[in-house]
N, C-alpha and C positions, 0 to 999 in steps of 0.2 A: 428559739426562746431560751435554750438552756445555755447558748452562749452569752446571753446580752446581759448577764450581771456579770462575768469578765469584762469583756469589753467596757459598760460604762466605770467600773471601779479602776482597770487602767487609767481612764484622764485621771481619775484624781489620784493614783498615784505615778504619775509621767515619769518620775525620776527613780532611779535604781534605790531600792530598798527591801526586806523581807516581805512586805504587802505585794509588791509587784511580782517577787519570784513564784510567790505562792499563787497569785492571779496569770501570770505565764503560764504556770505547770496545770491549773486547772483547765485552760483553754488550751493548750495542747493538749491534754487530754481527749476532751472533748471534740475536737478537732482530726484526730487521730480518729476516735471512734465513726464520724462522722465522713471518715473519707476526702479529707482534705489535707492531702499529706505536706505537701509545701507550706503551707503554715502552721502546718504542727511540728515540723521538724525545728522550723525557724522560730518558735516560741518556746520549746524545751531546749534547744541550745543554745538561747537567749537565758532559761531561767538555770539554767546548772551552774552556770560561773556564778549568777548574780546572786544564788541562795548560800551559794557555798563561803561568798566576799559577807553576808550577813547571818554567819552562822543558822543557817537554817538547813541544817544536817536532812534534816526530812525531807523536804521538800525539792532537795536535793537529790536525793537518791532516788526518790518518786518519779524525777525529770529522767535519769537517767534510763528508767525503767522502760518509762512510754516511748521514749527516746529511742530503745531500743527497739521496740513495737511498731511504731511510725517509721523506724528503716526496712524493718522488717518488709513490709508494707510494699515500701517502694522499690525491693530489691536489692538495696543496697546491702547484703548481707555481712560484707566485713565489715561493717563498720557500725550494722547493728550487735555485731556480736559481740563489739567494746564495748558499747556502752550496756550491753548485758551483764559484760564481768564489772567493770564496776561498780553498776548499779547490786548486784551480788558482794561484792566487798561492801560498800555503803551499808547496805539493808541487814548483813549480816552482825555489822559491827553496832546498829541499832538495836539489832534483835527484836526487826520490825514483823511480824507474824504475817498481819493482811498483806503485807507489799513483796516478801516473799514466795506467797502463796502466787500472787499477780503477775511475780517475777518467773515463777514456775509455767506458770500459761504464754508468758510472752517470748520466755524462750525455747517452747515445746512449740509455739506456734512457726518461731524464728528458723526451728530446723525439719519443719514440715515444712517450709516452702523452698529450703533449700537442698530438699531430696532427702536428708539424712533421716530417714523414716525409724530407723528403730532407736535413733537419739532422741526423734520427739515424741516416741512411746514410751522411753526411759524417763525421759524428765517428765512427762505427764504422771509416770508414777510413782516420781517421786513428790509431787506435789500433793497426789492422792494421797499418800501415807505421812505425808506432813497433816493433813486433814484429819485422820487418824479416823475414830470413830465420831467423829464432831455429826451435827445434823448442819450444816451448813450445805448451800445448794448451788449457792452460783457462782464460785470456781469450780465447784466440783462439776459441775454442767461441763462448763468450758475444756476441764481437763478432760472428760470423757468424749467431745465429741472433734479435739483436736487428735485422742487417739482414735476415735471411727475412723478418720480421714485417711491416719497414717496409714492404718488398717487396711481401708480401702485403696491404696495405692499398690499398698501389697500383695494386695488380690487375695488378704484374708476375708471376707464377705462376711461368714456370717458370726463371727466375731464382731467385723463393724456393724453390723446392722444391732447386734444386740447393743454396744457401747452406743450407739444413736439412740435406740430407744432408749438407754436411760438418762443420757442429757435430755430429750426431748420430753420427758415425764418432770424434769425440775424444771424446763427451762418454765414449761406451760404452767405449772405451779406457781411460779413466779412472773411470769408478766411478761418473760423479757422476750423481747421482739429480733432480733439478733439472734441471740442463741434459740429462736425454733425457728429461723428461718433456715442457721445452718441445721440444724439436724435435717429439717424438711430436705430439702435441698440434698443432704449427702442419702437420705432413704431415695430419692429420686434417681440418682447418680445410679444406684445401688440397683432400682431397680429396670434401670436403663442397661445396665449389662447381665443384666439376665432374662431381657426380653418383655420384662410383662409391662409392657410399652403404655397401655391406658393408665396405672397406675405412677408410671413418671410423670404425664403430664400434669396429671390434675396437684400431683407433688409438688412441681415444680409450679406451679398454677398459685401454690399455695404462697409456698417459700416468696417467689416475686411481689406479691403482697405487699408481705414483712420488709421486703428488703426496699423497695418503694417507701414505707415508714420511717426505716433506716437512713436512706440516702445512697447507699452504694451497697452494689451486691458482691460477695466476698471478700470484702475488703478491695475491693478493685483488682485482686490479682488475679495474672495472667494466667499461671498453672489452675488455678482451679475454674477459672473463667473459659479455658479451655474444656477441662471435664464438663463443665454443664451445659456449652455450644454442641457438645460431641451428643449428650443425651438429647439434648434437644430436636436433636438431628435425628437421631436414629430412633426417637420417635414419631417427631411428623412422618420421615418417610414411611414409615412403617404404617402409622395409621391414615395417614394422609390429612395435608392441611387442614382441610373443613373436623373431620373429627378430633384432632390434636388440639383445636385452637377451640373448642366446645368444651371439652374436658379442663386444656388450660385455665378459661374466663370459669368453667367450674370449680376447681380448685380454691381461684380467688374468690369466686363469690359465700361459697358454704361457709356458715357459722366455722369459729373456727376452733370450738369444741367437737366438734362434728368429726373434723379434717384432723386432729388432732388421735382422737379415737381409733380412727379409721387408719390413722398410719402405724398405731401401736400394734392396732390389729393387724398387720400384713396383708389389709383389705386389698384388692385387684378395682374394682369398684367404689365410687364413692355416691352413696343414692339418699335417696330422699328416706328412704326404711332406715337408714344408720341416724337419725338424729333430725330430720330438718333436713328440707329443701336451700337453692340458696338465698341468700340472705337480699331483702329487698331493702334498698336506699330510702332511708326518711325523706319526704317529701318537705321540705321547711325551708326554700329558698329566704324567708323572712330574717332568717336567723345570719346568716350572711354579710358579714359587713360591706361597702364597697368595695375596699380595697381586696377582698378573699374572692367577689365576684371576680374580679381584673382577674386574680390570679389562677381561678377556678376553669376560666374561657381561655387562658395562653396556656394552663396545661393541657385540654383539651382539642389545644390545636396542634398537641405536640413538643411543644416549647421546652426544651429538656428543661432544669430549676436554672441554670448560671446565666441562660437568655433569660428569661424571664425577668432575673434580677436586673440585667441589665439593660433592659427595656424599661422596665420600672423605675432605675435609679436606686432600687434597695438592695439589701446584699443578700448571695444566696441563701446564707443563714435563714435568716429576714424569711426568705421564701419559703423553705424548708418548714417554718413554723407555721406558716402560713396555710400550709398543705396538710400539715396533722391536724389544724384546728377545724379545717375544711372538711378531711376524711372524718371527723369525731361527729362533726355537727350532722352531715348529712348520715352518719352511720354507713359506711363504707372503707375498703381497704386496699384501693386500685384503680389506676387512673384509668383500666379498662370498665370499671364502677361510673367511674365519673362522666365520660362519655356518654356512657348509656342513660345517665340520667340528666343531663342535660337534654340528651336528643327526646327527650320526654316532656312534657308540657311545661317547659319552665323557661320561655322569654323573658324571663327579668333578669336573666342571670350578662346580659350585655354588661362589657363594662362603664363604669359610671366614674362621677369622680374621685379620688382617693378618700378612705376614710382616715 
């Protein structure tokens, strides 16, 4: 849904012009965030030349920014690192504040995946102290739980754990589904190598949630998609599948003030005493359109979102939207949610014809 006034405002402006760069760069954005890295690279270096032929200095430098974020992304590390320094020339020479501060997170992010771990604790603080004492939250989120990571790579601990709880206290303050998937997620990491293994799961129980809301978890990278196979790992074995995967569906299921609370506290356990049991799926199949039921039965079968779509004929976008509005309606946060409540008294949920 948050792509589709891009997209329809491209047809009407088909032809190169300041509208189109600006409609490029926001859908790269978007796109980027979303974990769709091949069209998001191909729509910010589509919108860089074309804002820059229609003086659109801004919009320009904004491309380069995400541009450099979206290689980030894919590995492509020299070559996000160009368009980091220009986007840093650009943004500078605007004396652009927000896109600076963005350009701070994206290439603090840039040299956390390219190892250089105490580069992207430097840039991270240096974006902090561009922040000064502002009350602003979410760069500052992000700058602190990009330095958790670096943190944790370093095998500083509990330095990171402390830089996690505090993105994780803005991020929950603010909403954002992302930034408390990664903190969740790196408190998990965290507490995967120091054994207290019921505690990762239900962590990561959680994080997978959020990142299911999201569309891709860690941004789809490999290095850190590696750390969280690794905790993963070494706590089923440890606890053993039937318990790990109990904890896990707990995780997702508990309110997520509850799991929130609970990870600030360096709780071991997550119970029903800390806030609430977990959370039970509205029952309201009525509310369902048809087409949410189609899409509601081929997640449930499995159907990663990109089948889906195209079995459907709609784009995964399309789908993607589909599935928050589905998660919303029923009051749920996880496809392992949504199983369970289909396998519950709700045969109307077959699909039907498109709505």
């Amino acid at each position: 849904q948050t792509c589709a006034l891009p997209i329809s405002m491209l047809m009407l402006f088909a032809a190169p012009s300041a509208q189109r760069s600006w409609l490029l760069m926001t859908r790269g954005t978007l796109a980027t965030l979303q974990g769709e890295l091949a069209e998001a690279v191909a729509d910010l270096q589509a919108c860089i030349p074309m804002a820059a032929e229609h003086g659109e200095d801004l919009a320009c430098a904004l491309g380069c920014s995400y541009l450099c974020l979206a290689l980030a992304f894919c590995g492509r590390h020299a070559e996000a690192a160009a368009a980091g320094s220009e986007a840093a020339d650009r943004l500078g020479a605007l004396d652009y504040f927000p896109g600076l501060v963005s350009l701070d997170i994206h290439l603090g992010y840039l040299h956390l995946l390219g190892g250089e771990l105490s580069q992207a604790i430097e840039r991270c603080a240096q974006g902090l102290a561009r922040l000064g004492d502002s009350q602003e939250r979410w760069a500052r989120g992000y700058l602190q739980v990009i330095t958790a990571l670096a943190l944790f790579l370093q095998g500083e601990d509990e330095a990171s754990a402390a830089a996690a709880r505090q993105s994780l206290t803005m991020k929950h303050e603010l909403g954002d589904t992302v930034g408390m998937a990664y903190c969740l997620e790196q408190l998990g990491m965290l507490a995967a190598r120091h054994q207290r293994c019921e505690r990762t799961a239900w962590l990561l129980g959680a994080a997978d949630a959020l990142w299911e809301r999201a569309g891709t978890r860690l941004g789809g990278n490999a290095i850190l998609e590696e750390f969280h196979a690794h905790a993963a790992k070494l706590a089923r074995d440890t606890l053993g599948a039937g318990r790990y995967d109990a904890l896990f569906r707990g995780g997702a299921g508990y309110p997520l003030d509850v799991v929130i609370r609970q990870a600030l506290a360096d709780a071991d356990e997550l119970t029903a005493a800390a806030g609430g049991g977990p959370r039970q799926p509205r029952r309201s199949p009525g509310l369902l359109t048809s087409r949410e039921k189609q899409v509601a039965t081929l997640v449930a079968q499995g159907l990663p979102n990109r089948d889906i779509a195209q079995q459907l004929g709609i784009s995964k976008r399309t789908v993607d939207a589909h599935i928050d509005h589905i998660f919303a309606k029923l009051g749920i946060s996880s496809r392992v949610q949504l199983v369970t409540w289909l396998n519950g008294d709700h045969g109307d949920l077959h699909p039907g014809p498109p709505a």
